[in-house]
C-alpha positions as CSV (number, residue, x, y, z in Angstrom):
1,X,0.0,0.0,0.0
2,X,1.0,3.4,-1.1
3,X,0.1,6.0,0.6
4,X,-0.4,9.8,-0.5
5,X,-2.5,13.1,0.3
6,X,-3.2,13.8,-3.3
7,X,-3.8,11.3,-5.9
8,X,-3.7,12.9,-9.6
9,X,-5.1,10.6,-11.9
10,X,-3.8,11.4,-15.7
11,X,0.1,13.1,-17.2
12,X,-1.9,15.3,-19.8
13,X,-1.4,19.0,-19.8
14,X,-4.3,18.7,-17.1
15,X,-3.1,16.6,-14.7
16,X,0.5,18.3,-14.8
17,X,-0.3,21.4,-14.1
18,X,-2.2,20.5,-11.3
19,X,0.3,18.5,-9.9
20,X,2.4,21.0,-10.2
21,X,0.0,23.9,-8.7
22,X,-0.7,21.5,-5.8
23,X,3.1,20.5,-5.1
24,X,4.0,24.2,-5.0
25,X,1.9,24.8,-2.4
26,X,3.3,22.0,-0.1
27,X,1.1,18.8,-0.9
28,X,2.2,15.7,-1.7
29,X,1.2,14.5,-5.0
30,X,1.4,11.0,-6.5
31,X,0.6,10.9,-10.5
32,X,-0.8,7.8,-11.9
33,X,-0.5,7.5,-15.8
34,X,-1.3,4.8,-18.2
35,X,0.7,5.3,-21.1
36,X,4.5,5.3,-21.3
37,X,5.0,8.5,-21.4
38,X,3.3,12.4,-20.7
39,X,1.1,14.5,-23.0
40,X,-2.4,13.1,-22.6
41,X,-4.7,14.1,-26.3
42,X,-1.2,15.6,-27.7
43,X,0.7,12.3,-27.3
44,X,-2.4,10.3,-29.0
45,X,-2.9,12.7,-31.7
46,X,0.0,12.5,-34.0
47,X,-2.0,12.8,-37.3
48,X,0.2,15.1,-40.6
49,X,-0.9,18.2,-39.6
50,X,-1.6,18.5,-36.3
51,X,-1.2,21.4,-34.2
52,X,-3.0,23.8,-31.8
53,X,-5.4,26.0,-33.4
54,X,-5.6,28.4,-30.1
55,X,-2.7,30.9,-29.9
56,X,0.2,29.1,-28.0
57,X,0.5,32.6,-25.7
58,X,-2.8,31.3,-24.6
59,X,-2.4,27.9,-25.1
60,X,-0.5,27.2,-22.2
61,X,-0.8,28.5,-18.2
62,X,0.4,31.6,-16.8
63,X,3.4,29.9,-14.8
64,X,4.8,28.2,-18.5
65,X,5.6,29.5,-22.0
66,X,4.4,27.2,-24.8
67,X,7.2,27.2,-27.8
68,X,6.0,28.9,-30.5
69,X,4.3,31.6,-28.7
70,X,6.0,34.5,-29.9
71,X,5.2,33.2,-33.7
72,X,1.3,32.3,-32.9
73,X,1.6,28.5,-34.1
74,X,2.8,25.3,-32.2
75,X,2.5,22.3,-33.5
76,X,1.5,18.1,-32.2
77,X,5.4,18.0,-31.3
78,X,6.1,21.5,-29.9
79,X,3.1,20.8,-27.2
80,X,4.3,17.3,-26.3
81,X,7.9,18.4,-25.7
82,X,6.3,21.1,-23.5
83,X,4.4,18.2,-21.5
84,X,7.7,16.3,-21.5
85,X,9.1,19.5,-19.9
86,X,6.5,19.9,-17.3
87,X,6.7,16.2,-16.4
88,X,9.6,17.0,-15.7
89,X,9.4,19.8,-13.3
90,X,6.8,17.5,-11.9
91,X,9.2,14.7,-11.0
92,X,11.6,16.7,-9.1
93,X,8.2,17.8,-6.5
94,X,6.3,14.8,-6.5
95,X,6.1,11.0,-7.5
96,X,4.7,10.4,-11.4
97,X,4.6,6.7,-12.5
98,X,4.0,5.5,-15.7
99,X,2.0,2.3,-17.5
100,X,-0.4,2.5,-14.1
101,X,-3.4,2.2,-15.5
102,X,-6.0,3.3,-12.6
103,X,-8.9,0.0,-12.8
104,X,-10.5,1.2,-9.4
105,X,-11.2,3.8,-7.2
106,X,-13.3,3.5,-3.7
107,X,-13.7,5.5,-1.0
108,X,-13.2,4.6,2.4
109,X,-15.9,6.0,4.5
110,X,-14.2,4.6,8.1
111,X,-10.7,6.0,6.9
112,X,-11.9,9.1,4.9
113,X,-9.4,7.8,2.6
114,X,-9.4,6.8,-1.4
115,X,-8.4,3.0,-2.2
116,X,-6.9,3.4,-5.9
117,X,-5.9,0.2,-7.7
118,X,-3.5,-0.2,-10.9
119,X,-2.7,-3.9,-12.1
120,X,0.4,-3.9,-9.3
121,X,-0.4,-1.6,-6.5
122,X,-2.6,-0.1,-4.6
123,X,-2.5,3.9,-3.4
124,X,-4.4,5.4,-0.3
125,X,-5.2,8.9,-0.5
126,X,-6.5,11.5,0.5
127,X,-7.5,13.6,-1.9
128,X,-8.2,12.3,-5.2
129,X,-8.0,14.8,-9.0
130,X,-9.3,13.1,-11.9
131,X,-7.5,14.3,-15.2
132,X,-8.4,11.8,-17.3
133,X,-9.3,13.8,-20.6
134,X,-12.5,14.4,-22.2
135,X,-11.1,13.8,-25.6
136,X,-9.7,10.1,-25.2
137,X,-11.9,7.9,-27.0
138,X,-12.2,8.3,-30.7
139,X,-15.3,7.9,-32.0
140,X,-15.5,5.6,-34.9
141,X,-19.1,5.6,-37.1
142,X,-21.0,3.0,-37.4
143,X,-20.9,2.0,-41.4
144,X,-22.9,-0.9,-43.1
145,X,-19.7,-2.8,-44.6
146,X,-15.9,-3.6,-44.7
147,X,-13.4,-1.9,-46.2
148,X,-10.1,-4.1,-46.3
149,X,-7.3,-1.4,-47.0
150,X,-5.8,0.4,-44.2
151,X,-8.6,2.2,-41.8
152,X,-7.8,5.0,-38.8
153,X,-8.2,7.7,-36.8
154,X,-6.6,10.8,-36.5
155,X,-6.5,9.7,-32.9
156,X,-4.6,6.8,-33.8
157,X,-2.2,7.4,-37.0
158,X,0.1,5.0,-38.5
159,X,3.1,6.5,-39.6
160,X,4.6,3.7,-41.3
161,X,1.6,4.3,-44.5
162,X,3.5,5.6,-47.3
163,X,0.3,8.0,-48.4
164,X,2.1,10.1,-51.9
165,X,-0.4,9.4,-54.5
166,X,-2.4,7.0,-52.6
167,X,-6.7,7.8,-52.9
168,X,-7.2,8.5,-49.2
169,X,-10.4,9.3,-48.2
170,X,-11.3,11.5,-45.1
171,X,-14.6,11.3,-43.0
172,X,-15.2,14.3,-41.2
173,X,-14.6,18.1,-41.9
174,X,-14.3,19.3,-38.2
175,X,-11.2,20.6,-36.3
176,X,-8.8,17.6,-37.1
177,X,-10.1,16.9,-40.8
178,X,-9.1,20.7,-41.2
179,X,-5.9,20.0,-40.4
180,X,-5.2,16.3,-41.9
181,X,-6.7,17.4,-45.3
182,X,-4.1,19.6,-45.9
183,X,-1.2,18.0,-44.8
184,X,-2.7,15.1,-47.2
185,X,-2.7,17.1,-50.2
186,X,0.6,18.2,-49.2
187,X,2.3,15.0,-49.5
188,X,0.5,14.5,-52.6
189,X,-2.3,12.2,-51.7
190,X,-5.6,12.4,-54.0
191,X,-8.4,13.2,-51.3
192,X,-12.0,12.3,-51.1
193,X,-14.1,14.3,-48.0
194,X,-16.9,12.8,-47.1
195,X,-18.7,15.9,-45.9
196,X,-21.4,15.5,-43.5
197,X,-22.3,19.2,-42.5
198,X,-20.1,21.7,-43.1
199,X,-18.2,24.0,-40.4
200,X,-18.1,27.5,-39.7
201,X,-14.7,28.3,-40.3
202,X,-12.6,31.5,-39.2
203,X,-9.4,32.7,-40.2
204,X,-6.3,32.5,-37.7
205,X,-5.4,35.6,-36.0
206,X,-2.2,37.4,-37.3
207,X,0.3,37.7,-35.0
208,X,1.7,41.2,-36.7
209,X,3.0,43.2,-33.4
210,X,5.4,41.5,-31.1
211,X,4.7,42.0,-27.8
212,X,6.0,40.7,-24.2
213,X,4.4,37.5,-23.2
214,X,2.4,38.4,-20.8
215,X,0.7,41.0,-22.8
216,X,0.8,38.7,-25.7
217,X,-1.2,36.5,-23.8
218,X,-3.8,39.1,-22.4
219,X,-4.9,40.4,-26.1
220,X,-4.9,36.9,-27.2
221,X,-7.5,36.1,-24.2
222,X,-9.8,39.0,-24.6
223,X,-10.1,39.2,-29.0
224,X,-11.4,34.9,-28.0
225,X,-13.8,36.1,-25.7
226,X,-15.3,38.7,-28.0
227,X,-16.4,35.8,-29.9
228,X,-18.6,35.0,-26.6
229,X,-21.7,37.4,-27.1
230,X,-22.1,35.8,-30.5
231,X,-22.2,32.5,-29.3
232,X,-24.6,33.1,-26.6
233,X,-27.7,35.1,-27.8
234,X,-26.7,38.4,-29.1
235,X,-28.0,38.2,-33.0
236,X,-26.3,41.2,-33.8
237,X,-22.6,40.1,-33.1
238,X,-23.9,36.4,-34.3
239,X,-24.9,38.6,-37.9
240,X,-21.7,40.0,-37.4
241,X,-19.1,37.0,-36.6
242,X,-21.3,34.5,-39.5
243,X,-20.1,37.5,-42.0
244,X,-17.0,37.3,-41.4
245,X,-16.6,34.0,-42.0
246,X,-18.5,34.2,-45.1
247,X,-16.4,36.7,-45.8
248,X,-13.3,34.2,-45.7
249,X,-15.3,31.4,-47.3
250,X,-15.8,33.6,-50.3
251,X,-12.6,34.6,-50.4
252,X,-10.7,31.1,-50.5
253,X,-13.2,29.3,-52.5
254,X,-13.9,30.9,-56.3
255,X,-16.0,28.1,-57.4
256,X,-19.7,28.7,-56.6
257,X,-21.2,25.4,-56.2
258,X,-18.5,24.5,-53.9
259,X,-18.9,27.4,-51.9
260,X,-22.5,26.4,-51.4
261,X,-21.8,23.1,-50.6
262,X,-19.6,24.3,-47.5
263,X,-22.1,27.0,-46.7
264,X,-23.5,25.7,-43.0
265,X,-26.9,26.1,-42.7
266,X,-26.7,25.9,-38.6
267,X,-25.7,28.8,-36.4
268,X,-21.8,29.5,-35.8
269,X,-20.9,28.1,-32.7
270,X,-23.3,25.9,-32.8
271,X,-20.5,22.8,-33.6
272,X,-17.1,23.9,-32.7
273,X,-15.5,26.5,-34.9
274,X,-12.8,25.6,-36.9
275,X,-10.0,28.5,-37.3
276,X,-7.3,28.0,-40.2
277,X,-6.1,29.5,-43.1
278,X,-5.4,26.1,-45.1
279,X,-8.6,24.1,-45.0
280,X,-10.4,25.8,-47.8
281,X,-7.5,26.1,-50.2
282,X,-6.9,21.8,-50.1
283,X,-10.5,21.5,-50.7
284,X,-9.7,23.4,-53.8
285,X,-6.8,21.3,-54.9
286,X,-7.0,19.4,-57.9
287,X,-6.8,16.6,-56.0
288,X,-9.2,16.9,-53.5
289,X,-13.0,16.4,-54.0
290,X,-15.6,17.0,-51.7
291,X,-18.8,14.4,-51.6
292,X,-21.8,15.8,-49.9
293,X,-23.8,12.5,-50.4
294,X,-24.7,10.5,-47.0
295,X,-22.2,7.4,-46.9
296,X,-24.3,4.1,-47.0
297,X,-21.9,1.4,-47.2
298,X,-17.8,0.7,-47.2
299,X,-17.1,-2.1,-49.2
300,X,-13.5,-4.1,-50.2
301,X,-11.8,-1.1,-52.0
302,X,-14.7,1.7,-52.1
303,X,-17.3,4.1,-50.2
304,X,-20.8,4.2,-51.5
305,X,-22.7,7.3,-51.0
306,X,-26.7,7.8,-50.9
307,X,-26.3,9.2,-54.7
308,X,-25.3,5.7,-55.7
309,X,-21.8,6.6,-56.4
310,X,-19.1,4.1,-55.3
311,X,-15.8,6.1,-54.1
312,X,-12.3,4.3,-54.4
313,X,-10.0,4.5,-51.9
314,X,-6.9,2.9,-50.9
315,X,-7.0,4.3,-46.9
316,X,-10.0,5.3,-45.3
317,X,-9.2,8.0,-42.6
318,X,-11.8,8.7,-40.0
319,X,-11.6,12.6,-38.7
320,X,-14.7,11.8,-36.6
321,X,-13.6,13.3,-33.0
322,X,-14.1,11.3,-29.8
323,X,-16.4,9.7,-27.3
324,X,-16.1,12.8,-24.7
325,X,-15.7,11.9,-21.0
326,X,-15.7,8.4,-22.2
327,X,-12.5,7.5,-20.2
328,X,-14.2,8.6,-16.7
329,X,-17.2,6.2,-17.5
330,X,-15.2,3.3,-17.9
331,X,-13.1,3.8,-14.7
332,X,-15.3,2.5,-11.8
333,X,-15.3,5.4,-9.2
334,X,-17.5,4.4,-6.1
335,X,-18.0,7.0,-3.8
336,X,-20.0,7.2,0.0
337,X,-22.0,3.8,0.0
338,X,-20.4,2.2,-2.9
339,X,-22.5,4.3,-5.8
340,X,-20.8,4.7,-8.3
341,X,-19.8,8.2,-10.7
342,X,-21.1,6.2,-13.4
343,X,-24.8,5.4,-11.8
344,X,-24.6,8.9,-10.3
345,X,-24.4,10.0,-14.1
346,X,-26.7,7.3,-15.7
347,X,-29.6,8.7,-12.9
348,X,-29.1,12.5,-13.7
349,X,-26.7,13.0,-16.7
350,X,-23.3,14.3,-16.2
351,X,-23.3,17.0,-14.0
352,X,-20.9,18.2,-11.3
353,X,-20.8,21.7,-9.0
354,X,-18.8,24.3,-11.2
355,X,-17.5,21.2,-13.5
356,X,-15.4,19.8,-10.2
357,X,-17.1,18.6,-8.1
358,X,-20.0,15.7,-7.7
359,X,-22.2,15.1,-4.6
360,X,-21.4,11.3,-3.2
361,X,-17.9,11.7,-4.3
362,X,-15.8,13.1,-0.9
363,X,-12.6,15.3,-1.7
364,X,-12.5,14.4,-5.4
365,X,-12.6,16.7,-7.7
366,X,-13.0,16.4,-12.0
367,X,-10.6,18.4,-14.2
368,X,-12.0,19.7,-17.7
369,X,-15.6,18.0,-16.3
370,X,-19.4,18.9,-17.5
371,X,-19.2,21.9,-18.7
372,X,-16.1,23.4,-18.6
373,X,-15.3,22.5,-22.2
374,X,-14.8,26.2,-24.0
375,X,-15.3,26.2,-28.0
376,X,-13.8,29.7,-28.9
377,X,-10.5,30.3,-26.5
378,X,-7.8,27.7,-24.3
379,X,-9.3,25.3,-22.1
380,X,-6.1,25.5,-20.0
381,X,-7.6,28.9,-18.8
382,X,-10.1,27.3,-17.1
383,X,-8.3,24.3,-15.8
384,X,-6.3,27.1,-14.2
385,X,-9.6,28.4,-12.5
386,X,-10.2,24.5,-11.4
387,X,-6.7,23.9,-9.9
388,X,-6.9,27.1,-7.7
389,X,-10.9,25.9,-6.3
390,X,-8.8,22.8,-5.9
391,X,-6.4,23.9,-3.7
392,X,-8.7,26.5,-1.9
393,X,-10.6,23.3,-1.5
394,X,-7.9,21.4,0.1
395,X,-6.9,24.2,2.4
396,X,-10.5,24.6,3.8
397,X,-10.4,21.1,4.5
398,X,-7.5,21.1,6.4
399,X,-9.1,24.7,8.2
400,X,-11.9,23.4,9.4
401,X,-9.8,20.5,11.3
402,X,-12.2,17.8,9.1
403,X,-11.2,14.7,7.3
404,X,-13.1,15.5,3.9
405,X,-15.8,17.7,2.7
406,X,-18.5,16.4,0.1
407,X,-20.4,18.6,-1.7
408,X,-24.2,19.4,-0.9
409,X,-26.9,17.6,-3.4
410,X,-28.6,20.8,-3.4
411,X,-25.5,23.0,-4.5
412,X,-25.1,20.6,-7.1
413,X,-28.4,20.6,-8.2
414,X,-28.3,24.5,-8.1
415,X,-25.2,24.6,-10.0
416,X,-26.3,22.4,-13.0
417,X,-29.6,24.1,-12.6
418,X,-28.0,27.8,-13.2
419,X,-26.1,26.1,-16.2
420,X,-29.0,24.4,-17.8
421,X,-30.6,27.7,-17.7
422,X,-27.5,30.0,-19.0
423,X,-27.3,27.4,-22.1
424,X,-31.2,27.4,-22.8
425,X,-31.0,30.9,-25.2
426,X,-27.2,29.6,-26.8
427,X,-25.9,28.8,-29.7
428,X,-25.3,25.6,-28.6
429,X,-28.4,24.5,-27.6
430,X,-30.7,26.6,-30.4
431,X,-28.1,26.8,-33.2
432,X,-30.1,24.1,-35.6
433,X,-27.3,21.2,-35.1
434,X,-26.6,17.7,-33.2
435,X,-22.8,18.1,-31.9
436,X,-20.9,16.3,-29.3
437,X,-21.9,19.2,-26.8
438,X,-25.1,18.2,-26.2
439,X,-27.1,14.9,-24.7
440,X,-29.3,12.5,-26.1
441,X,-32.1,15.3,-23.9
442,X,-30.9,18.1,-26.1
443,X,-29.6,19.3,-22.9
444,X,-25.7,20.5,-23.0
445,X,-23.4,18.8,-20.7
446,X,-20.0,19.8,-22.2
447,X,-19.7,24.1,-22.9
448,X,-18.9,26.7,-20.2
449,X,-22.0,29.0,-21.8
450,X,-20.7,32.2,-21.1
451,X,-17.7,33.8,-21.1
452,X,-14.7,32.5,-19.4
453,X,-14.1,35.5,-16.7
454,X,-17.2,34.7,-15.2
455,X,-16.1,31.2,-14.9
456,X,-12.9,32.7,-12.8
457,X,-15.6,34.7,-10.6
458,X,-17.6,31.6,-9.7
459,X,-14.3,29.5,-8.9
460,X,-12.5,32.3,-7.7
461,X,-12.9,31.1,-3.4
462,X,-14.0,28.0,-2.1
463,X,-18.1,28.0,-1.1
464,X,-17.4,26.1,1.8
465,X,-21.0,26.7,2.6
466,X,-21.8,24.0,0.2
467,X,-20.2,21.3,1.5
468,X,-20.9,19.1,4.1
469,X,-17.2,18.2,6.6
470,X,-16.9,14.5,7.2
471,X,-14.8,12.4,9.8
472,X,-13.4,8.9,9.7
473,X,-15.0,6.3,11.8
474,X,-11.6,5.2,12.1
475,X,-8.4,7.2,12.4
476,X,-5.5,5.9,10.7
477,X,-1.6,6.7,12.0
């Protein structure tokens, strides 16, 4: 038995930088990761072409500087050497082990302690953070058929394909497929999107004046949240922000019919935006086609479409996103009285106070959890906001001379209450599209729907009002 006062759970950017925000503050933090090796989504995703669409200056948290961030543009490697770096720092403060793949967590009502298990040891601890990623899981569609040549995700890329001149075609035309399909075209593979809906696309901000970091960082944070009043009921600036990007389609696509055919008919914001200056110039190579058709059926060397073409291909690429929160569904997590997070969530959909925090579950606390996700600016702004409640969290505890605190069913219920209502007049939820932000209710479980600042304000000091202390039955030396 290992024994711990904070239990991190995940090496992504996520799980680092709270490790290290906890260890600087005098905890002692154990990191459990399952792969070989740091960097979370950015060690996964090693598709041609990936990078970070969100300015690195911003891209990154206020105690680091992301490579890249004077020049606007970091790339899949850039961000994993940066995780390599911060696992790094990590190890000189705290313990971080490696192929531990977490299979249970329980909590210990007579110690006030968490029992986690890998496949050779068991850790006791205190306090447990969960950082396992909301975007771990690719999501694969479900297509009548086999196709027998080489088939993967962006998510899982093999490198060894030589793809110059081969007929690759791409399913998907969201943030990754924006990315891929160029980088395809560039190595001279003949392309085939299979286009579901189109995306709202934006151009990438131009980094013109160079400024310090830290002021670099600030204009990058406020011209994203402009896009906010746009996503979340204003029509004017919603007018105003769906010209613009019309204005860039138009610009980067002469032909007509094929401007129409990447014309959304949904509301921007609606599905995540997609920000790049190359997506609409491969769709215009020669050697790129867009199909619009529904595909029906995959068959030895082909895609059929609902127009009763047949499509061949020698690699079928899927650009299809992921099964979000996924990985926190199939870890079993049993709180007070053995319930688990997983029949808390089957009973009243994912919810958790201020995206950390779930009533049942004593001092645990979710990183990136329902609604927290943020479509227009750096989601590492507000896991900053979570790793500062965290710690406010843990001090209180230790304050108020109690083993744990849990939080209140009704400030839960208040919290996803107060969020269900924020969302009701949003893009999100009344833009006119099915996305991965939203439930099989209609109801969104994934966005932050509102601007991020506000998001700082509610996390900004521990409501220790809402939570109830506990004390073990049994105290342990």
């Amino acid at each position: 038995m290992i024994d711990t006062e904070v239990l991190v759970v995940g090496a992504g950017l996520a799980g680092l930088g709270a490790a290290l925000h906890l260890a600087a503050r005098g905890r002692t933090v154990h990191v459990l990761e399952r792969s070989a090796g740091p960097g979370g989504t950015w060690r996964e995703n090693t598709y041609p072409g990936c990078e970070c669409d969100i300015h690195p200056a911003l891209y990154s948290y206020s105690f680091t500087r992301l490579p890249g961030w004077s020049s606007g543009r970091a790339g899949q490697h850039d961000i994993l050497d940066h995780t390599r770096h911060l696992a790094d720092q990590v190890r000189r403060t705290a313990r971080l082990d490696y192929r531990a793949e977490v299979i249970d967590c329980r909590w210990d009502e007579d110690e006030a302690r968490w029992h986690i298990r890998t496949h050779t040891a068991t850790v006791r601890a205190r306090f447990l953070v969960l950082a396992t990623g909301a975007l771990d899981t690719p999501r694969i569609p479900r297509i009548p058929g086999t196709f027998t040549g080489p088939v993967l995700h962006t998510a899982r890329w093999n490198h060894d394909l030589d793809l110059t001149e081969a007929r690759v075609g791409v399913v998907g035309t969201g943030a990754s497929a924006a990315q891929v399909i160029p980088a395809l075209t560039d190595l001279g593979s003949r392309v085939t999107v299979f286009q579901r809906t189109p995306a709202w696309v934006l151009p990438r901000p131009r980094t013109r004046l160079p400024l310090p970091h830290r002021a670099r960082r600030a204009v990058e944070y406020w011209r994203n949240e402009t896009l906010v009043p746009a996503l979340t009921g204003s029509k004017r600036h919603r007018a105003a922000l769906e010209a613009r990007a019309l204005r860039h389609l138009h610009g980067q696509v002469p032909d007509p019919g094929l401007r129409q055919a990447l014309t959304p008919s949904y509301r921007i914001g609606c599905k995540r935006i997609v920000f790049s200056d190359t997506f609409y110039p491969a769709l215009n190579h020669p050697a790129t086609s867009l199909v619009t058709s529904p595909v029906t059926e995959l068959t030895g060397d082909s895609v059929h479409t609902a127009d009763g073409r047949r499509h061949e291909i020698d690699v079928l690429v899927h650009a299809t996103g992921f099964r979000v929160s996924a990985a926190l569904m199939r870890m079993p997590i049993h709180g007070r009285n053995g319930t688990t997070l997983q029949e808390i969530w089957a009973r009243d959909g994912a919810t958790a106070h201020l995206g950390i925090t779930v009533a049942g579950l004593p001092n645990a606390f979710l990183l990136g959890g329902p609604n927290t996700g943020v479509g227009h600016t750096s989601l590492l702004f507000m896991l900053e906001c979570q790793f500062r409640y965290i710690a406010a969290a843990l001090d209180a505890t230790d304050r108020a001379g109690v083993d744990a605190l849990v939080v209140r069913a009704e400030a839960h219920d208040r919290s996803t209450a107060r969020v269900h209502r924020d969302s009701a007049a949003t893009t999100w939820t009344r833009g006119g599209c099915h996305s991965w932000y939203l439930d099989r209710e209609g109801l969104n479980r994934s966005i932050w729907p509102g601007p991020t600042w506000r998001y700082r304000l509610n996390t900004r000091t521990f409501d220790s009002r809402n939570y109830t202390p506990l004390r073990a039955s049994l105290r342990t030396g």
